[in-house]
N, C-alpha and C positions, 0 to 999 in steps of 0.2 A: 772654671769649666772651659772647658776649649774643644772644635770641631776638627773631627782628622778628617782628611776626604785622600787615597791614594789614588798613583797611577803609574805607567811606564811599563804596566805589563802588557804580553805578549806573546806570540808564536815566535819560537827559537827554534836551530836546531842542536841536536849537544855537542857541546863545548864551547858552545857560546854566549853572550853575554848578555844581560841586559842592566838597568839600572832603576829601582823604584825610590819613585818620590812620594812623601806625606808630607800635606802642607795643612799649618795649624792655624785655626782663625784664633785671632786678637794678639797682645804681647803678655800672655801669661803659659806660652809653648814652654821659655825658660827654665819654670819653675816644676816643667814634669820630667820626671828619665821616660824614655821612652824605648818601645819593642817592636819586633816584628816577628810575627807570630804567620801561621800557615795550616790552612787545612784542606785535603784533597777529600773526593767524593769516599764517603765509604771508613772515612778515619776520622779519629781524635786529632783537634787543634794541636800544633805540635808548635813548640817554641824554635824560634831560629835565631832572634839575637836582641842587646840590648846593649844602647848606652845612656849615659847618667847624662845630668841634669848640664853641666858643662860642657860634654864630650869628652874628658878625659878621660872616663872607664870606659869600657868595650869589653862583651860576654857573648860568647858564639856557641850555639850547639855543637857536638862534636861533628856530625855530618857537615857542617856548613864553614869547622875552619877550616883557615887559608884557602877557603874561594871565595866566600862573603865578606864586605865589608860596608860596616855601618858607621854612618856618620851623621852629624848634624851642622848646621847652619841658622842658631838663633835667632839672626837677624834677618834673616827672611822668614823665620817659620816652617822650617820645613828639616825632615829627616829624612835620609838617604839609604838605602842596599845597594849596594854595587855588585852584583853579582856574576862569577865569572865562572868557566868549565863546570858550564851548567850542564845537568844529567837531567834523564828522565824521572827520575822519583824526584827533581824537585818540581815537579808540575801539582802547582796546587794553586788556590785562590791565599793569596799575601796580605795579611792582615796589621794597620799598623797602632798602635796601643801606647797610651799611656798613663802612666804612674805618680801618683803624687811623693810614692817612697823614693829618694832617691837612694836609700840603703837596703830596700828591699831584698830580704837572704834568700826569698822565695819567685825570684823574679819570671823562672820559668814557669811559672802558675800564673795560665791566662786568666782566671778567676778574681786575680787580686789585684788587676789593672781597673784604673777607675772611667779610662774612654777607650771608645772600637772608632774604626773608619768602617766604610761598606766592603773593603777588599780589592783587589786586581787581581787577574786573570796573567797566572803565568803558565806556560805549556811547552814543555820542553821535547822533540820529538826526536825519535831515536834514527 
């Protein structure tokens, strides 16, 4: 079991950047892939990206490649978005998840992730 708690969001305006952090309590972060997921007032949770249990795989929605990237750092516990030539439709609350699958073929089904954080607040102003 493990607690995500995020943060780093914020008021931007577009094309600019910001970076969220999710940091995992205890040493068993490791052993989940993990996601970041998104949902604005009004819509369905929308998947935005995902890497595996190591960091070597990386899976991007199509909106969000080559401006997002995702990363990890095991050894502190903590997964990253770096997000960059940010728009206004990516203004949403950032949600950061994870996965016991680390082969999960369903990864953009927030349903099948087995932890949430509370989210951060991103607002991209035009």
């Amino acid at each position: 079991q493990v607690q995500l708690i995020e943060s780093g969001g914020g008021l931007v305006q577009a094309g600019g950047s910001l970076r969220l952090s999710c940091a995992a309590s205890g040493r068993t972060f490791s052993t989940y892939a993990m996601g970041w997921f998104r949902q604005a007032p009004g819509k369905e949770r929308e998947f935005v990206a995902r890497i595996s249990r190591s960091g070597n795989r990386a899976y991007y929605a199509d909106s969000t490649k080559g401006r997002f990237t995702i990363s990890r750092d095991n050894a502190k516990n903590t997964m990253y978005l770096q997000m960059n030539s940010l728009k206004p439709e990516d203004t949403a609350v950032y949600f950061c998840a994870a996965d016991l699958d680390d082969y999960n073929s369903d990864y953009r089904r927030g349903t099948l992730y087995d932890h949430w954080g509370q989210g951060t607040q991103v607002t991209v102003s035009s």
